[in-house]
C-alpha positions as protocol buffer text, in pm:
chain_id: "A"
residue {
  index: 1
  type: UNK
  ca { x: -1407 y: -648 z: -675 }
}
residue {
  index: 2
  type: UNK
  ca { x: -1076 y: -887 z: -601 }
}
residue {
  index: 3
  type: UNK
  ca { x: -807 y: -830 z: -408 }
}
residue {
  index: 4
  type: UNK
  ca { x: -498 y: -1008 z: -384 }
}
residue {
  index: 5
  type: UNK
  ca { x: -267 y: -1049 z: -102 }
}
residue {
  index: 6
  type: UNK
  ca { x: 80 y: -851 z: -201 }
}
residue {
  index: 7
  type: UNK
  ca { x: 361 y: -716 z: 0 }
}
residue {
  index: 8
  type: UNK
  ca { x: 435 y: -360 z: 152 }
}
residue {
  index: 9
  type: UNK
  ca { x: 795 y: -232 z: 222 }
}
residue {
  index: 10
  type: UNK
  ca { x: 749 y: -22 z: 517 }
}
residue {
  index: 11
  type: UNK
  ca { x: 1076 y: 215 z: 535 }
}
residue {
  index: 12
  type: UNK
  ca { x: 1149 y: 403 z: 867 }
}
residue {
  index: 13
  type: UNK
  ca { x: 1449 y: 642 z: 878 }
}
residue {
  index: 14
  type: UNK
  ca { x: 1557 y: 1013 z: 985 }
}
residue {
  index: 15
  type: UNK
  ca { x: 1257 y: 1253 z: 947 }
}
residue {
  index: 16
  type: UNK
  ca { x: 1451 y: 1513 z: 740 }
}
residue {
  index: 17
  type: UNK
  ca { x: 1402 y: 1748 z: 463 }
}
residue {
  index: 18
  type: UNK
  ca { x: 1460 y: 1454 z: 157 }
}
residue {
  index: 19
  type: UNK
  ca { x: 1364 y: 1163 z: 318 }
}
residue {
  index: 20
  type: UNK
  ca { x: 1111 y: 1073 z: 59 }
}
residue {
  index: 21
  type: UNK
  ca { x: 1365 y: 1179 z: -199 }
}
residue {
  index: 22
  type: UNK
  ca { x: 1620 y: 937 z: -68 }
}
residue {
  index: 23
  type: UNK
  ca { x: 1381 y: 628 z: -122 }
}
residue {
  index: 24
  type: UNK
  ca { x: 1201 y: 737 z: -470 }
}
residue {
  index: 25
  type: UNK
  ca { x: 1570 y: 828 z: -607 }
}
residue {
  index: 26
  type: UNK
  ca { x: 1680 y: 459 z: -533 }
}
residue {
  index: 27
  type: UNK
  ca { x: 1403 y: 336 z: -687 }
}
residue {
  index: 28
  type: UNK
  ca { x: 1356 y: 555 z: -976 }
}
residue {
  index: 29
  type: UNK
  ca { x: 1734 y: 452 z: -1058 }
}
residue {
  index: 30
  type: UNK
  ca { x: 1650 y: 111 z: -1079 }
}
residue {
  index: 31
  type: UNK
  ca { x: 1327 y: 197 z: -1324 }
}
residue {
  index: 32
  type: UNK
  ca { x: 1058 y: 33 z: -1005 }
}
residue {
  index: 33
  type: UNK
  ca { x: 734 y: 210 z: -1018 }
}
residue {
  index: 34
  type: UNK
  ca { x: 616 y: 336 z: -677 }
}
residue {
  index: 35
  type: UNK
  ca { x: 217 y: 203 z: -721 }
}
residue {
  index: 36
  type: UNK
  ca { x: 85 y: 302 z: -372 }
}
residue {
  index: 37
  type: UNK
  ca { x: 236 y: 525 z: -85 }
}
residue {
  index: 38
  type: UNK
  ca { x: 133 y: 628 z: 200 }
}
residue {
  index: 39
  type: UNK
  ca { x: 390 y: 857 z: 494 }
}
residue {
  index: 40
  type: UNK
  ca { x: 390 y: 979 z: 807 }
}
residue {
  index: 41
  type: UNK
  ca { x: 619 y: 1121 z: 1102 }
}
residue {
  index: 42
  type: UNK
  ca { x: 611 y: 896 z: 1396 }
}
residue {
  index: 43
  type: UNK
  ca { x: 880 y: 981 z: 1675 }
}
residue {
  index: 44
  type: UNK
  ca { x: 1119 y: 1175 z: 1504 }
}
residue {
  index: 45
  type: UNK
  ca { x: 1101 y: 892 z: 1240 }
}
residue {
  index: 46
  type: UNK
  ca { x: 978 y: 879 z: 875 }
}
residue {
  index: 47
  type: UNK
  ca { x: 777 y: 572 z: 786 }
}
residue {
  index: 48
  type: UNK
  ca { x: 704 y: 550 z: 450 }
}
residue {
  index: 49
  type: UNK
  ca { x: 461 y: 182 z: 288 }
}
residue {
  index: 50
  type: UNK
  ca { x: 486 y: 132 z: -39 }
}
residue {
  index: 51
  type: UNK
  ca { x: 378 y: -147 z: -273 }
}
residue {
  index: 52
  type: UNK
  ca { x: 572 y: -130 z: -624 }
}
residue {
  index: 53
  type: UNK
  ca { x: 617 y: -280 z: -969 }
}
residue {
  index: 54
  type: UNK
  ca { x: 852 y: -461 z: -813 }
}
residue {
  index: 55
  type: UNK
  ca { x: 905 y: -530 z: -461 }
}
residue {
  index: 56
  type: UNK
  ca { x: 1141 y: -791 z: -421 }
}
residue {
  index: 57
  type: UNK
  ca { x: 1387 y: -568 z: -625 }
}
residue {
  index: 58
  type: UNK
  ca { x: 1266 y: -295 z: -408 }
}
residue {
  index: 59
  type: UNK
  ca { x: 1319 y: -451 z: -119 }
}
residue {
  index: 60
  type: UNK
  ca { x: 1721 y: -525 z: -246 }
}
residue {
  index: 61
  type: UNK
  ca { x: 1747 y: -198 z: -325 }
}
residue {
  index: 62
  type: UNK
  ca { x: 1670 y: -34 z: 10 }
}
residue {
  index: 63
  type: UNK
  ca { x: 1860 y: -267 z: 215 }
}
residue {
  index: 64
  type: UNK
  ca { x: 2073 y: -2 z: 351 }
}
residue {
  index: 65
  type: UNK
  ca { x: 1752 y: 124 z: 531 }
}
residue {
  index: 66
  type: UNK
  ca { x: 1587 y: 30 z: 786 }
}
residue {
  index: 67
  type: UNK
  ca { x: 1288 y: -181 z: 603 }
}
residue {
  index: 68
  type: UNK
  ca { x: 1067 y: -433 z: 675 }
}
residue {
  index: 69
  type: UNK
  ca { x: 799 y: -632 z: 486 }
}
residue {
  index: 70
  type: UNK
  ca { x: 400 y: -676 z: 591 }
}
residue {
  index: 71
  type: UNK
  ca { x: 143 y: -862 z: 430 }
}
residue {
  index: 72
  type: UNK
  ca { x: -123 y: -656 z: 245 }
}
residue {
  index: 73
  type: UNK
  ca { x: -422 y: -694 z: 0 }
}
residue {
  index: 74
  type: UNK
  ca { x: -381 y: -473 z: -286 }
}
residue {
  index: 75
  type: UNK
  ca { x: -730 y: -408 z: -473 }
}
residue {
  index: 76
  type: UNK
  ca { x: -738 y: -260 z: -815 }
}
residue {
  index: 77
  type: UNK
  ca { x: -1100 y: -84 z: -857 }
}
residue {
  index: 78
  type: UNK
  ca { x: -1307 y: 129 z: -1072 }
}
residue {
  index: 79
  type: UNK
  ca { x: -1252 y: 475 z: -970 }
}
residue {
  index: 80
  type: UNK
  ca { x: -1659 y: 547 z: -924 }
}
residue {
  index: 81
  type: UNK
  ca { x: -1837 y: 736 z: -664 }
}
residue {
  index: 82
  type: UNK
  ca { x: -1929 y: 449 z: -399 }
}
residue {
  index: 83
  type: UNK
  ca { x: -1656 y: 209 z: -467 }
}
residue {
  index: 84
  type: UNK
  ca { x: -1482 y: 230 z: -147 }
}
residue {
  index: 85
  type: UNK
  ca { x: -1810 y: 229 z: 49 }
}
residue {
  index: 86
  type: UNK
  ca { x: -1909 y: -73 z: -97 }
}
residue {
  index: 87
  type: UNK
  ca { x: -1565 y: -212 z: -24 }
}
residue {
  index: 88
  type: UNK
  ca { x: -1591 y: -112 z: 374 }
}
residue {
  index: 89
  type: UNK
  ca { x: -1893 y: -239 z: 400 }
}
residue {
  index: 90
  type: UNK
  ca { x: -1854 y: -601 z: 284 }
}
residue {
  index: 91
  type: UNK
  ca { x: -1549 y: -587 z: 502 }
}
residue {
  index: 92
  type: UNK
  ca { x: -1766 y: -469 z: 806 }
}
residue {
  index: 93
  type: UNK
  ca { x: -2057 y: -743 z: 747 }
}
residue {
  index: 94
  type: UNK
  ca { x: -1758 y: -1030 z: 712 }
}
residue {
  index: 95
  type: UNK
  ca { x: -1634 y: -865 z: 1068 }
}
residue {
  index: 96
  type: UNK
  ca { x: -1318 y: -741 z: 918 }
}
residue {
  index: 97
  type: UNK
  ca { x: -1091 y: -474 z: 1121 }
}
residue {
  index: 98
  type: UNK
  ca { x: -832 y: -287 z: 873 }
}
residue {
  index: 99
  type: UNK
  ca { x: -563 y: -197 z: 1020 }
}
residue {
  index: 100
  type: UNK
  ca { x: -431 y: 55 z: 809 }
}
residue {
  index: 101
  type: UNK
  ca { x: -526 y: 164 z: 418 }
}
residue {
  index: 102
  type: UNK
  ca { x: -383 y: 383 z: 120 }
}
residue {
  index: 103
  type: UNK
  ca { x: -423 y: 396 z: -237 }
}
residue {
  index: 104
  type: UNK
  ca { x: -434 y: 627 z: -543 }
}
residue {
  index: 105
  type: UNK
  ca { x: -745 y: 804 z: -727 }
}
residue {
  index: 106
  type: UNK
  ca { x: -629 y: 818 z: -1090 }
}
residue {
  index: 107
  type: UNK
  ca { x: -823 y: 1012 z: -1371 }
}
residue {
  index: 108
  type: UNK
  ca { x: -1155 y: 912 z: -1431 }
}
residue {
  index: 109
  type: UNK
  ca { x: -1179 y: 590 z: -1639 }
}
residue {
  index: 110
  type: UNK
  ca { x: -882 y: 429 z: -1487 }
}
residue {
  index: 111
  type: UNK
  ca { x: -861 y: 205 z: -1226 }
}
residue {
  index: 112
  type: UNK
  ca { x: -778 y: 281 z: -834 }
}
residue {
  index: 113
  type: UNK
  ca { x: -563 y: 74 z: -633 }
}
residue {
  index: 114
  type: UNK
  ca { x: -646 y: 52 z: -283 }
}
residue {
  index: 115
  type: UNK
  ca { x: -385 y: -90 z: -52 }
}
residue {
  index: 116
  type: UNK
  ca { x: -518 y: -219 z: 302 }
}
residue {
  index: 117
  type: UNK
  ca { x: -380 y: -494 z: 561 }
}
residue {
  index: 118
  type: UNK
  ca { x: -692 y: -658 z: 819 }
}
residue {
  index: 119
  type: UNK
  ca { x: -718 y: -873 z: 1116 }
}
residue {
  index: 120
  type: UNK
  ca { x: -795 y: -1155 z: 846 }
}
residue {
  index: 121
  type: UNK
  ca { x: -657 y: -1065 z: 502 }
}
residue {
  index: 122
  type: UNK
  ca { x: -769 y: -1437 z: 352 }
}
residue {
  index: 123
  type: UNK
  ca { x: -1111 y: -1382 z: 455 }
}
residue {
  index: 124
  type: UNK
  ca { x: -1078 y: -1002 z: 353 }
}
residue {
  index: 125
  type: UNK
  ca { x: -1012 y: -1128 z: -14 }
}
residue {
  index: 126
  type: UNK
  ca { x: -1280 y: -1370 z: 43 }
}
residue {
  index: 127
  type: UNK
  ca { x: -1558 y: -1109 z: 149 }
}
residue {
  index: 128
  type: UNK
  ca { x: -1469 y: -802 z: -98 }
}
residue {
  index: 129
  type: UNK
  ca { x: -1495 y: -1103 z: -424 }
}
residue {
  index: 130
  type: UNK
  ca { x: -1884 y: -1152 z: -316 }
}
């Protein structure tokens, strides 16, 4: 397995009916594929992380939210039974705390991506590669 350290845009605004609309319509009208989401209501707020095809450009194009960016590793995995175990438990021998995770479970024969940020993403990287 590999990771790679990557980027998340995490987007907080107005929990309303459309709030995921209003991001994905900004992006979708700049053609930036959403890879990974993950939402939740926190306070009468909205946060939304996403990792995209492009998230510099995503980044530009949600300026008028409230967004910020956090350091990630993004894995791209076989989507078989016992992937994700193995995954935790490398992490847990190397001693490694995630903080928070998401990904998508495409069809079978495709790849997953598994989004995740850890006390120690370099050594994260590091422990999932063995």
């Amino acid at each position: 397995m590999k990771g790679v350290k990557s980027t998340e845009i995490v987007v907080s605004l107005e929990d309303k009916a459309g709030a995921l609309g209003q991001i994905t319509s900004l992006l979708k009208q700049e053609n930036i594929n959403i890879r990974a989401v993950s939402g939740w209501v926190q306070q009468g707020k909205a946060v939304i992380r996403l990792v995209s095809s492009d998230n510099q450009k995503a980044k530009e194009v949600l300026s008028e939210l409230e967004t910020e960016e956090k350091e990630v590793v993004v894995v791209d995995m076989e989507n078989e039974v016992g992937k994700l175990d193995s995954l935790s438990a490398k992490l847990a021998q190397a001693g490694i705390s995630m903080t928070h995770v998401y990904g998508t479970t495409p069809g079978q024969g495709q790849s997953a991506t598994l989004v995740f940020a850890s006390d120690n993403n370099d050594k994260a990287i590091e422990a999932i590669a063995v």
